[in-house]
N, C-alpha and C positions, 0 to 999 in steps of 0.2 A: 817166531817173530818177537824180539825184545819190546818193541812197544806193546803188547797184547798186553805185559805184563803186568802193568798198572790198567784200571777201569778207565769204561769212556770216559763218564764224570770228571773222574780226576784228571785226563789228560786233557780234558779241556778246560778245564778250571789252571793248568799249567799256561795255557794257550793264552786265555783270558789275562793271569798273572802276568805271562809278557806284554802284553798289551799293553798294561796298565804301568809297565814300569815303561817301555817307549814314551808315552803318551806324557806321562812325567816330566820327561826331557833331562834327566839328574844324570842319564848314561852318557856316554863320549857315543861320537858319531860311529863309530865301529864297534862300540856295545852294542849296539842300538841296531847296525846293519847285523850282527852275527844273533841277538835276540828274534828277528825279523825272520834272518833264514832257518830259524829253529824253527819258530811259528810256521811258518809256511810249509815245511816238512811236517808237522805234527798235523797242521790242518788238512794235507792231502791224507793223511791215514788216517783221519778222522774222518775225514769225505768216504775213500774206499772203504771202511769199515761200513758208514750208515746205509752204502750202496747195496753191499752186500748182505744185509740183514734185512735191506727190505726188497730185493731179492727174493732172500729166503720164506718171508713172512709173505709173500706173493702165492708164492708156490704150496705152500700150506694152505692158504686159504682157497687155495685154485682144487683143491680135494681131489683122491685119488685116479679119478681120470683127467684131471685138467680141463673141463668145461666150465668154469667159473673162475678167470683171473680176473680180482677187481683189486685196482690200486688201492690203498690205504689210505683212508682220510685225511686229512691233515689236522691236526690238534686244533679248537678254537683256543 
């Protein structure tokens, strides 16, 4: 998968970058719509990436027979 290729961080710190150039308003209405659908493609594989790791990090903690699944905390 070509987006694996760059770190989460960094692809979302791209995500962010668009944002901030929208939000500007300095793009043309069709910069601005094709920065949007970039975003939005990069946030669903940011989405499916997080889904899947904590997933993974479920099932780890769920220990070798799977009597203990407990969700993950959420960060204060």
């Amino acid at each position: 998968m070509e987006e694996n290729k760059a770190g989460f961080e960094e692809r979302l710190q791209r995500v962010q970058a668009m944002i901030s150039d929208i939000e500007e308003g300095k793009l043309t209405l069709e910069d601005s719509v094709r920065r949007y659908e970039e975003g939005m493609k990069e946030l669903n594989g940011l989405d499916a990436e997080l889904k899947d790791l904590t997933r993974r990090l479920t099932i780890l903690q769920s220990g070798p027979e799977g009597e203990r699944e407990q969700p993950l905390e959420a960060a204060p």
